[in-house]
C-alpha positions as CSV (number, residue, x, y, z in Angstrom):
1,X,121.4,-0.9,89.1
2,X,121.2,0.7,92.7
3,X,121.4,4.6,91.2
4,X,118.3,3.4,88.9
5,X,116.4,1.3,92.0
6,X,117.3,4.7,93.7
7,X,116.1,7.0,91.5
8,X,112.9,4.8,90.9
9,X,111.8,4.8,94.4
10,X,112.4,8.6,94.4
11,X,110.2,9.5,91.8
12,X,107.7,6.9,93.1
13,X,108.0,8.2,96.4
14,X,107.4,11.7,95.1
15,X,104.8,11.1,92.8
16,X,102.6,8.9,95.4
17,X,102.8,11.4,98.2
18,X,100.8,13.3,95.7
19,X,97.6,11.3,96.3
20,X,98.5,10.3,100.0
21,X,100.5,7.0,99.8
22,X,104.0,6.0,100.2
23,X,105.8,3.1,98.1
24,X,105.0,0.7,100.5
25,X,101.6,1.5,101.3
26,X,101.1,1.5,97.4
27,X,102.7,-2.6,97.5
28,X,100.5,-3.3,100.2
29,X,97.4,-2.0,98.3
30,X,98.8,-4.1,95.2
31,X,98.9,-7.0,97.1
32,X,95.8,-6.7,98.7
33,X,94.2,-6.6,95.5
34,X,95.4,-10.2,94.3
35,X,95.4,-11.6,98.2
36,X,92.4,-10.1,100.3
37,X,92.5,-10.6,103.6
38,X,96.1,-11.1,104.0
39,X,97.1,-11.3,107.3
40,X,99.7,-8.7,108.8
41,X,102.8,-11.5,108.6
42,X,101.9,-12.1,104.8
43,X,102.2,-8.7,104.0
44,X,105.1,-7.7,106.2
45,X,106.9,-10.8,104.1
46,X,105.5,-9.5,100.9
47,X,106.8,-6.2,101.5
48,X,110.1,-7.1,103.2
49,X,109.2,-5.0,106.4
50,X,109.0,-6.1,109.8
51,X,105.6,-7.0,111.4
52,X,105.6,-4.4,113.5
53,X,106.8,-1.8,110.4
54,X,103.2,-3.2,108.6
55,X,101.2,-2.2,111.8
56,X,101.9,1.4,110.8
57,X,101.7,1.0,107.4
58,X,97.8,-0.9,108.1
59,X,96.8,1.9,110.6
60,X,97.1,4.4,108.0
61,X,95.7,2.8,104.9
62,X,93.0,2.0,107.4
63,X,92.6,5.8,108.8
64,X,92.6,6.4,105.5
65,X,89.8,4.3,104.7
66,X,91.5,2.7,101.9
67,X,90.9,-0.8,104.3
68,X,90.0,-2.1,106.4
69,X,90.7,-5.2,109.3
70,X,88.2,-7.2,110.8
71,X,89.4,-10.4,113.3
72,X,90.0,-13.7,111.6
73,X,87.2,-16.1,112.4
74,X,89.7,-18.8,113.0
75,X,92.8,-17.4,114.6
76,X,91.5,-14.7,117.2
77,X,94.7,-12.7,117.1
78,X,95.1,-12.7,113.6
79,X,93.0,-9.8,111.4
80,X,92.2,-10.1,107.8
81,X,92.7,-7.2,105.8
82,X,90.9,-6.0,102.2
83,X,90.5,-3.1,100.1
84,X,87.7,-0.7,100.5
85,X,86.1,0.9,97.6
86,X,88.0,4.5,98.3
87,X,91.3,1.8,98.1
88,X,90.5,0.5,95.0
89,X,90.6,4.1,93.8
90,X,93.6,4.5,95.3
91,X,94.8,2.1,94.0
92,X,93.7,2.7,90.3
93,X,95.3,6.2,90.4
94,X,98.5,5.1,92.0
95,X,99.0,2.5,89.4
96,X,98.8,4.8,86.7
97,X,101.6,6.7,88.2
98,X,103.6,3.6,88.7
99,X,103.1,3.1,84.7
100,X,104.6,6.4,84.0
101,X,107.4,6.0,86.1
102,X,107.9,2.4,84.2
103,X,107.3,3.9,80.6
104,X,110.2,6.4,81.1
105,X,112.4,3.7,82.2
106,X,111.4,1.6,78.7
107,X,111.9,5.2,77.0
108,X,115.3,5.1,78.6
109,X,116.5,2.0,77.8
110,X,115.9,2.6,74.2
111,X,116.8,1.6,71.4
112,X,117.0,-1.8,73.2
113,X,113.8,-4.3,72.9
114,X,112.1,-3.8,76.5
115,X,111.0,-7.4,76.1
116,X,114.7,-8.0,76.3
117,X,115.6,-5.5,78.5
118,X,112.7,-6.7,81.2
119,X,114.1,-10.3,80.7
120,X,117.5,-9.6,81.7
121,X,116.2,-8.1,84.8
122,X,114.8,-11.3,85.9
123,X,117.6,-13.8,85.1
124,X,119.1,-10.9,87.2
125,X,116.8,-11.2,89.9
126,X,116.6,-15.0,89.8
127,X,120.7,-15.3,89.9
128,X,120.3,-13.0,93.5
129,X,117.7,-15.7,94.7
């Protein structure tokens, strides 16, 4: 299972430096879209990267213009992060990619049901939790 989460974040890696993002930028993007204005801790948590590893990641997605911070009205050190238009394209094209990269691991698991190979996976996961 390591060689394949391996080789998956190669090919990710690889295929997403093709339109300017890394892996992680490309979960942080992701998670942005279902949780705007996530603050820097809940995305360092979400991607399992320190605070201060998120900083970087957030200075270039925001250089990048793909979002952008603005202070929390509540919490004056805290800063709210969302997707900007030029992210949500981002993110469109860098999900596609992430598709393809999942559709030749269904391929590969033929002739097995990928319903049934995808629910392995997570009793899997859940017996590592």
């Amino acid at each position: 299972m390591k060689l394949a989460q391996q080789a998956l974040r190669t090919r990710m890696d690889s295929a997403l430096q093709e339109i300017g993002l890394t892996t992680p930028q490309y979960a942080v993007l992701t998670f942005l879209d279902v949780e705007p204005g996530a603050s820097n801790a809940a995305l360092a948590r979400r991607a399992f990267v320190t605070p201060q590893t998120m900083q970087g990641i957030l200075v270039a997605l925001e250089r990048a213009g793909f979002v952008s911070r603005t202070p929390h009205p509540e919490h004056g050190r805290v800063q709210t992060t969302e997707l900007t238009a030029s992210g949500r394209n981002a993110l469109k094209a860098a999900s596609g990619i992430v598709l393809r990269a999942e559709m030749c691991l269904r391929e590969a698991a033929a002739p097995l049901d990928p319903q049934v190979v995808a629910a392995m996976l997570r009793r899997f996961a859940d017996a590592l939790r």
